[in-house]
C-alpha positions as CSV (number, residue, x, y, z in Angstrom):
1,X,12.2,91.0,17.0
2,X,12.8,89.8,20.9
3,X,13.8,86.5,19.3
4,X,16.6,88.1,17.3
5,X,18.1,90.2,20.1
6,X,18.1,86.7,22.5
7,X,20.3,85.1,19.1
8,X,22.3,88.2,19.2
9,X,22.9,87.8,22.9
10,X,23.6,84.1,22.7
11,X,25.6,84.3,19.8
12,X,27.7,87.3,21.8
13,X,28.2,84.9,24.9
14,X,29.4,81.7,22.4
15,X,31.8,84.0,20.9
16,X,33.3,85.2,24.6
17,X,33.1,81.5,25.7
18,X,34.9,80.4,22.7
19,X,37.8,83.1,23.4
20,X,38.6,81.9,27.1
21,X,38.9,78.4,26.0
22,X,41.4,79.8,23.8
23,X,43.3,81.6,26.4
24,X,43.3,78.7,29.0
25,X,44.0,76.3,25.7
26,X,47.5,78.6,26.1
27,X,48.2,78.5,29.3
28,X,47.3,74.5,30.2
29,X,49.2,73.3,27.4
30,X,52.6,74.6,28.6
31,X,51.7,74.2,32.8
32,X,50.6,70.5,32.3
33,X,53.6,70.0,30.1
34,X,56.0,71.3,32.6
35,X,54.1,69.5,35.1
36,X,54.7,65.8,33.2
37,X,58.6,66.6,32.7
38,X,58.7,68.0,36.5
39,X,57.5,64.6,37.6
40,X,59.7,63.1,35.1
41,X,63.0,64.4,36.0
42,X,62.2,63.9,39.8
43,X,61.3,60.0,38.8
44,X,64.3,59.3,36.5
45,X,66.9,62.3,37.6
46,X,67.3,63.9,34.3
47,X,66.9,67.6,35.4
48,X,66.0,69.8,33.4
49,X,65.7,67.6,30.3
50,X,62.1,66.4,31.2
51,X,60.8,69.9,32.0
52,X,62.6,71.5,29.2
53,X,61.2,69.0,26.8
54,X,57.7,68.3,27.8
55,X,56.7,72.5,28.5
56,X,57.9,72.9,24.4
57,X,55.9,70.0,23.7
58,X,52.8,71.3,25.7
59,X,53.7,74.9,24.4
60,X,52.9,72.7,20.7
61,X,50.0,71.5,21.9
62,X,48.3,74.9,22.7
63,X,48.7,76.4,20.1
64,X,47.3,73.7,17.7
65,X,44.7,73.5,20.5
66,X,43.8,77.1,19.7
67,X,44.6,76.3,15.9
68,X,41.7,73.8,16.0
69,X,39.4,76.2,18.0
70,X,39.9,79.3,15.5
71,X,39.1,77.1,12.7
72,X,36.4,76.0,14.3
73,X,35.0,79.2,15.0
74,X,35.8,80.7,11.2
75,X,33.7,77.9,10.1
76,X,30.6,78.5,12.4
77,X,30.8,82.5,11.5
78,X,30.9,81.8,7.9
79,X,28.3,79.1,8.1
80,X,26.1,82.0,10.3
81,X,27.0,84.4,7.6
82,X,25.8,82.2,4.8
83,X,22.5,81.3,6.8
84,X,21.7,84.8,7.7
85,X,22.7,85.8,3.7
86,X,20.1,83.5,2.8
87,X,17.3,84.3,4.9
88,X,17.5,88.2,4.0
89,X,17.1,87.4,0.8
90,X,13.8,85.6,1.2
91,X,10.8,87.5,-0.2
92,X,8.4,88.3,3.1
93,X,5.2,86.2,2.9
């Protein structure tokens, strides 16, 4: 019984860990795109080409970033579903 409430809790705290790496998976894409074309336009003096560029480029690459992670997750919740489906249907010994 204790052992399932610690899974429950663990499996709670997974969940909420896996949703902040998806939010900062939105943000960091599009800052550390900026950030390339920023240095970019200062090195080669192509204002605002570089910045412009890079931040839609790094806005691409969160949100397959957070594709990848949703999937991810999906696939663990239906792999926990299809584990706990099983077990319940185990006769007691």
């Amino acid at each position: 019984m204790f052992k399932d409430f610690l899974k429950q809790q663990q499996s709670g705290l997974e969940a909420l860990s896996t949703t902040g790496i998806i939010g900062l998976h939105l943000v960091s894409g599009p800052l550390v795109g900026f950030g390339i074309g920023y240095g970019l336009d200062a090195w080669l003096d192509t204002d605002p080409w570089g910045k412009l560029l890079f931040f839609l480029i790094g806005i691409v690459a969160g949100f397959l970033n957070v594709y990848r992670d949703t999937r991810q997750l999906v696939k663990k919740m239906d792999a926990e579903t299809l584990h706990k489906g099983t077990h319940e249907n185990k006769p007691a010994d």
